[in-house]
Biotite code that builds the C-alpha atoms (Angstrom):
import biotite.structure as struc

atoms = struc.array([
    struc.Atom([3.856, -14.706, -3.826], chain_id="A", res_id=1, res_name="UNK", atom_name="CA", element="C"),
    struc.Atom([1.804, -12.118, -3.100], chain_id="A", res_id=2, res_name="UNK", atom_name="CA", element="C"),
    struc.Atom([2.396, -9.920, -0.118], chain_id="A", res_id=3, res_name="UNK", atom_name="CA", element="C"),
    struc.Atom([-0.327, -8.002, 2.295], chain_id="A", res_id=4, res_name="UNK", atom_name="CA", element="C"),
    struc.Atom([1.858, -5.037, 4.024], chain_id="A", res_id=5, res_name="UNK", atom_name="CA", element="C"),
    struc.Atom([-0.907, -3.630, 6.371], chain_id="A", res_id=6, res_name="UNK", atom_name="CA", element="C"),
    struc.Atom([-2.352, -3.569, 9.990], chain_id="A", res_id=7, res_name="UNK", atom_name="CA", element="C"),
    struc.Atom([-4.244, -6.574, 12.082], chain_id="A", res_id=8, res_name="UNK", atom_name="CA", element="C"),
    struc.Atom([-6.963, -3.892, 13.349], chain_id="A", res_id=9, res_name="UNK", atom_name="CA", element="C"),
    struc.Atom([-7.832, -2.676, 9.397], chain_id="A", res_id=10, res_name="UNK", atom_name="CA", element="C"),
    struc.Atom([-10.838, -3.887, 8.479], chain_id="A", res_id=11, res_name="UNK", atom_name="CA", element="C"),
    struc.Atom([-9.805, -3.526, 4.364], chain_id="A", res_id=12, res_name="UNK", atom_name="CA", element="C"),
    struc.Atom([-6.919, -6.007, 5.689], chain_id="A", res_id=13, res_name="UNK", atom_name="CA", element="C"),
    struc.Atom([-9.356, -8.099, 7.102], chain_id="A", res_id=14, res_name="UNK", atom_name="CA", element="C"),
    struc.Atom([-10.838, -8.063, 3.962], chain_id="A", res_id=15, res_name="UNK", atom_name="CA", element="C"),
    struc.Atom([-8.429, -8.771, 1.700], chain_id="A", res_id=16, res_name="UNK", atom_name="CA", element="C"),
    struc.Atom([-6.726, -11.454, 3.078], chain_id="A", res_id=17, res_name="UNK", atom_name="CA", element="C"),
    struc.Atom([-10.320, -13.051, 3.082], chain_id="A", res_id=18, res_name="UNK", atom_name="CA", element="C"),
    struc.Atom([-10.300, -12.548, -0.456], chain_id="A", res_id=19, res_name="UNK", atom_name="CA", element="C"),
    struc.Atom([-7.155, -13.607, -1.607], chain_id="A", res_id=20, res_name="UNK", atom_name="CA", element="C"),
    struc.Atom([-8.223, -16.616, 1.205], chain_id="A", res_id=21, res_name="UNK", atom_name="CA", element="C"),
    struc.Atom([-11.773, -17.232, -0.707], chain_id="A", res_id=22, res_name="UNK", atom_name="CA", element="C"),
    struc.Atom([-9.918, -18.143, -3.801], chain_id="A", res_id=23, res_name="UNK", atom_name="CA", element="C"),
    struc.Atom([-6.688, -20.235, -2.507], chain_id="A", res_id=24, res_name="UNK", atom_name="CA", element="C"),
    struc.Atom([-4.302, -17.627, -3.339], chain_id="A", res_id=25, res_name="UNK", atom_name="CA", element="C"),
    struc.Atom([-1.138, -18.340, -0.912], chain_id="A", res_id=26, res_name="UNK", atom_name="CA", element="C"),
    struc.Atom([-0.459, -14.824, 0.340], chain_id="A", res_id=27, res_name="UNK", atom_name="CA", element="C"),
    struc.Atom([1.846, -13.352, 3.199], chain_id="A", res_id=28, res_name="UNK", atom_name="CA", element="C"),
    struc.Atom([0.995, -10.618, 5.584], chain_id="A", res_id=29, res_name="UNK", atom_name="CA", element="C"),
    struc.Atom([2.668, -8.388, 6.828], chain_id="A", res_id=30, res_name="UNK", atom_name="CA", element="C"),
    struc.Atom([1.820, -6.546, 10.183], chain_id="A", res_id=31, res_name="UNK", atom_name="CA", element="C"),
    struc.Atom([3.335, -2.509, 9.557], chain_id="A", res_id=32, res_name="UNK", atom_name="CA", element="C"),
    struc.Atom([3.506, -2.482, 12.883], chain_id="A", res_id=33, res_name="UNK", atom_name="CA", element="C"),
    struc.Atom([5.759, -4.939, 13.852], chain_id="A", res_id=34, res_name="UNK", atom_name="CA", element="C"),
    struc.Atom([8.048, -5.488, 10.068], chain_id="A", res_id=35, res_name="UNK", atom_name="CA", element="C"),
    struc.Atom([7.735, -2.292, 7.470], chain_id="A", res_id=36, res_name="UNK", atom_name="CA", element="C"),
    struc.Atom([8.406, -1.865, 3.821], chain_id="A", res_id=37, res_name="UNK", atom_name="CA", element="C"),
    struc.Atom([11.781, -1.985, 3.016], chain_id="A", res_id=38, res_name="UNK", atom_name="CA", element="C"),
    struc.Atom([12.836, 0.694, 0.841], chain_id="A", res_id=39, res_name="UNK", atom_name="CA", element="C"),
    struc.Atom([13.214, -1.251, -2.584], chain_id="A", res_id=40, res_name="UNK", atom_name="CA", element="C"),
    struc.Atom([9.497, -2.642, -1.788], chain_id="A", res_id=41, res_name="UNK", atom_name="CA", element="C"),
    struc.Atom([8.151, 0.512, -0.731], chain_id="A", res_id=42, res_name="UNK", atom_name="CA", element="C"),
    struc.Atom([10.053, 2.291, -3.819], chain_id="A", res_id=43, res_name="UNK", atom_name="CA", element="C"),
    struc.Atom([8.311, -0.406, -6.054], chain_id="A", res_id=44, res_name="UNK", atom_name="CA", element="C"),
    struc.Atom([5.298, 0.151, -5.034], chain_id="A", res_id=45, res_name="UNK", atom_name="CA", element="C"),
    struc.Atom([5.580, 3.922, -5.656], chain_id="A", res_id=46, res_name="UNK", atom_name="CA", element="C"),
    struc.Atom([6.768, 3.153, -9.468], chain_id="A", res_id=47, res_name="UNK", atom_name="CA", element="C"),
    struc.Atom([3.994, 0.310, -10.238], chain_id="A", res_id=48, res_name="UNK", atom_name="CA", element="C"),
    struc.Atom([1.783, 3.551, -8.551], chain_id="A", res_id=49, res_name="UNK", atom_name="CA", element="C"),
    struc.Atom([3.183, 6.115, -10.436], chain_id="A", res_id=50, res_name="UNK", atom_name="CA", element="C"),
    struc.Atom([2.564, 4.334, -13.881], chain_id="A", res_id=51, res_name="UNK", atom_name="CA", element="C"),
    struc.Atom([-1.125, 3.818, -12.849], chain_id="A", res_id=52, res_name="UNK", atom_name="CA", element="C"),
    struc.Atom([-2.414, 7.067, -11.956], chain_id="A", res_id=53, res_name="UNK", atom_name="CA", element="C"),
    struc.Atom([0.190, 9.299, -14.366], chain_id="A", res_id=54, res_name="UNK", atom_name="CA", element="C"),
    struc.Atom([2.396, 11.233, -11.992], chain_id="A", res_id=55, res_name="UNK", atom_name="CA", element="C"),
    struc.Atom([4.144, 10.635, -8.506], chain_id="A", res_id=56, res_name="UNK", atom_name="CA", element="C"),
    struc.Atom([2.214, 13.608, -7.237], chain_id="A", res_id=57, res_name="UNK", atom_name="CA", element="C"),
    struc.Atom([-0.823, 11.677, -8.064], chain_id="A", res_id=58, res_name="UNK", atom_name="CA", element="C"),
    struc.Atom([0.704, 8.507, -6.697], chain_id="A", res_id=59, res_name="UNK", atom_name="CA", element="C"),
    struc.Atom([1.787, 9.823, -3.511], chain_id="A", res_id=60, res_name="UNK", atom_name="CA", element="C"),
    struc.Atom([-1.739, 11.542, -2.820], chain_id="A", res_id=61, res_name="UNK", atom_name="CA", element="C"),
    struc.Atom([-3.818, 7.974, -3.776], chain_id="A", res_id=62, res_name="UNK", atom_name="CA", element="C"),
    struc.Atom([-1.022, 6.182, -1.223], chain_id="A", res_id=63, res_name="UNK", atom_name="CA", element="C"),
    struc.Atom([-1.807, 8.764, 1.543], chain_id="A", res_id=64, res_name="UNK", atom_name="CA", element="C"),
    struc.Atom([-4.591, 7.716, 4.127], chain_id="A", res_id=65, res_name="UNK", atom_name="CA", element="C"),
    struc.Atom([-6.120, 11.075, 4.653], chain_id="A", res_id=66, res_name="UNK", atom_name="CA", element="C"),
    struc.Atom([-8.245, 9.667, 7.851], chain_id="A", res_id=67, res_name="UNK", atom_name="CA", element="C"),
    struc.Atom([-5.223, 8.748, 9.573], chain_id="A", res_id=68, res_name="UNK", atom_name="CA", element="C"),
    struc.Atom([-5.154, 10.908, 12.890], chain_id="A", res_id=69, res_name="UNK", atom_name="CA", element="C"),
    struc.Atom([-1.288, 11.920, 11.442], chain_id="A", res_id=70, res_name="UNK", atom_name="CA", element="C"),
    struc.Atom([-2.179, 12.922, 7.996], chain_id="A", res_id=71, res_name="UNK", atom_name="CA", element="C"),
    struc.Atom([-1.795, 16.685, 9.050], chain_id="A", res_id=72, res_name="UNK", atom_name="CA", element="C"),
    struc.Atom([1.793, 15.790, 9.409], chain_id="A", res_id=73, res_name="UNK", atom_name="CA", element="C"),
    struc.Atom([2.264, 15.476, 5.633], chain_id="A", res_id=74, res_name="UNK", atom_name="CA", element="C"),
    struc.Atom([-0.404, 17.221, 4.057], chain_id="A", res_id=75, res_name="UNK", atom_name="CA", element="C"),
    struc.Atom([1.465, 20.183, 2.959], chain_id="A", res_id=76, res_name="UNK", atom_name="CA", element="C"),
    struc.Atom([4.996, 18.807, 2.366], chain_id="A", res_id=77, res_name="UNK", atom_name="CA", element="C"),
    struc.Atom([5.556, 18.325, -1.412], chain_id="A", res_id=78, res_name="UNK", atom_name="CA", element="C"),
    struc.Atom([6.375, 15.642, -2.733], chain_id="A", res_id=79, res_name="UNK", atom_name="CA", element="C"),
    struc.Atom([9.921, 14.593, -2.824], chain_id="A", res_id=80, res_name="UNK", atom_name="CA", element="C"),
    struc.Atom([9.266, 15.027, 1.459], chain_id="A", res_id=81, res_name="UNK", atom_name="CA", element="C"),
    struc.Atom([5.933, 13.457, 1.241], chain_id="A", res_id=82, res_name="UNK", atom_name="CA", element="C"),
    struc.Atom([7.596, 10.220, -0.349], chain_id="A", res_id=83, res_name="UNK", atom_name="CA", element="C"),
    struc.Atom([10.249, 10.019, 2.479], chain_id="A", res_id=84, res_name="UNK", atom_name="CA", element="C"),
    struc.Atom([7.745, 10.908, 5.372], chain_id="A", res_id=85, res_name="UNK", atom_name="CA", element="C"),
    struc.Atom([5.282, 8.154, 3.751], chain_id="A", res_id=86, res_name="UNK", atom_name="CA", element="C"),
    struc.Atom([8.226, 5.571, 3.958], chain_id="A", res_id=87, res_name="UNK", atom_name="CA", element="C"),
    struc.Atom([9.309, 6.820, 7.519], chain_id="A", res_id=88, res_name="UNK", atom_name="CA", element="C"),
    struc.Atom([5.907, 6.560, 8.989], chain_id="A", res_id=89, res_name="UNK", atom_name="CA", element="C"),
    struc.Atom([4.125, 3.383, 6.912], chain_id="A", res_id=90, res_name="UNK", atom_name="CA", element="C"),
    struc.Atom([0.633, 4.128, 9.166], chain_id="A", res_id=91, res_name="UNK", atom_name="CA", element="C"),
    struc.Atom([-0.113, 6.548, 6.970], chain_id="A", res_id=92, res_name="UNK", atom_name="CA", element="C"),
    struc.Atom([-0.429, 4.310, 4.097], chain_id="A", res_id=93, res_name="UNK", atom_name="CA", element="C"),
    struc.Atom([-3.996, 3.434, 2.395], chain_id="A", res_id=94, res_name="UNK", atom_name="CA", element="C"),
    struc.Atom([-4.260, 0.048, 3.666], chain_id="A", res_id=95, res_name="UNK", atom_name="CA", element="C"),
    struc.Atom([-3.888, -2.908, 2.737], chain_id="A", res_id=96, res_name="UNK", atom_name="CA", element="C"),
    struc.Atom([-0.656, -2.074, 0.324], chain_id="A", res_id=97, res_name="UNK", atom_name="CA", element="C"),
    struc.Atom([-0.696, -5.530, -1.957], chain_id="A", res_id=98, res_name="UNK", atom_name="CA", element="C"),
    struc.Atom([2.528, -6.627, -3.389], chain_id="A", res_id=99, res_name="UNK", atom_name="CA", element="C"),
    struc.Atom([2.655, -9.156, -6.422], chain_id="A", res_id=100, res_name="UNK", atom_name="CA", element="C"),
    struc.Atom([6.493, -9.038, -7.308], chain_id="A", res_id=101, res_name="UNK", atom_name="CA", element="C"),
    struc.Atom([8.510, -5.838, -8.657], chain_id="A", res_id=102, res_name="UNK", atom_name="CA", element="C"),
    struc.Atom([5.459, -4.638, -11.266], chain_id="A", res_id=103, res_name="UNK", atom_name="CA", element="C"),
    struc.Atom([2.214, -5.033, -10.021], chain_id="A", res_id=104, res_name="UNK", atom_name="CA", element="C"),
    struc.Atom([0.649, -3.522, -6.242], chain_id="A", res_id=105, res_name="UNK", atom_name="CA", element="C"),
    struc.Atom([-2.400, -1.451, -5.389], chain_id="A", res_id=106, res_name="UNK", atom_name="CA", element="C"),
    struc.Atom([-3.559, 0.339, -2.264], chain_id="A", res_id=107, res_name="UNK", atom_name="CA", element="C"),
    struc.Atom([-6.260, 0.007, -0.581], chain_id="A", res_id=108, res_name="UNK", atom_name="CA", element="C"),
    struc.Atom([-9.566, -2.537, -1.161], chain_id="A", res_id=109, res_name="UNK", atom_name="CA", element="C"),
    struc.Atom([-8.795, -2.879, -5.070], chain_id="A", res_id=110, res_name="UNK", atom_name="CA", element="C"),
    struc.Atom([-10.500, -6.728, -6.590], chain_id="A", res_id=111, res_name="UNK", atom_name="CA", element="C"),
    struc.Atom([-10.542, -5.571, -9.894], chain_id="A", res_id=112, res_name="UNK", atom_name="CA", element="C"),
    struc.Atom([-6.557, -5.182, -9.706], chain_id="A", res_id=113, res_name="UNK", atom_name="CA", element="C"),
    struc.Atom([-6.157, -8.307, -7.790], chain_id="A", res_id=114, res_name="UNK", atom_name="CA", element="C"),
    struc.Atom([-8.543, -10.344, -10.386], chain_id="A", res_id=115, res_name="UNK", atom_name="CA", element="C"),
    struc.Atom([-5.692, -9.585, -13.114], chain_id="A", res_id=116, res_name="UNK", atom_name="CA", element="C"),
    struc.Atom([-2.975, -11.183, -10.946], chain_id="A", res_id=117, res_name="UNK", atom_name="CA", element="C"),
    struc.Atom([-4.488, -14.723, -11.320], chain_id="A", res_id=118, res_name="UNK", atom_name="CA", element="C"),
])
């Protein structure tokens, strides 16, 4: 099943749970607020990441919401850091982070990923 890790107030979230909604895909969502990533979800996510844009330095800066009011907290830590700060605080995560098992996610508003899922 495909998961929705995000926040209620996002309007992307909003978004794509209408979409997956629109075409009777069963989803679950997840509020980051109240439940976060658990590490082997979160670490997936990085990998399925990390294959799509080339590097995890890549990865980890496409993950990163840099309009979150916190983002100054992690823009200059490299990247082994920026991975564990990303995981500690989950806000800072483009959102909605979709989930569809071990080997295929995406950040953010992303259709033409979630088209290939069907």
């Amino acid at each position: 099943m495909i998961q929705i890790f995000g926040t209620n107030k996002n309007f992307d979230c909003k978004k794509a749970q209408m979409w997956f909604k629109e075409r009777r895909i069963p989803f679950q969502f997840i509020d980051l607020k109240e439940k976060e990533m658990s590490a082997g979800e979160f670490e997936s996510v990085l990998q399925v990441m990390i294959r799509q844009t080339g590097s995890r330095e890549a990865a980890l800066e496409q993950m990163t919401d840099k309009k979150n009011k916190d983002y100054s907290s992690i823009a200059w830590l490299d990247e082994s850091e920026k991975a564990s700060k990303l995981f500690e605080n989950q806000q800072l995560l483009v959102q909605p982070v979709c989930r569809n098992g071990k080997d295929k996610a995406s950040v953010g508003l992303n259709t033409k990923v979630w088209e290939t899922w069907k």
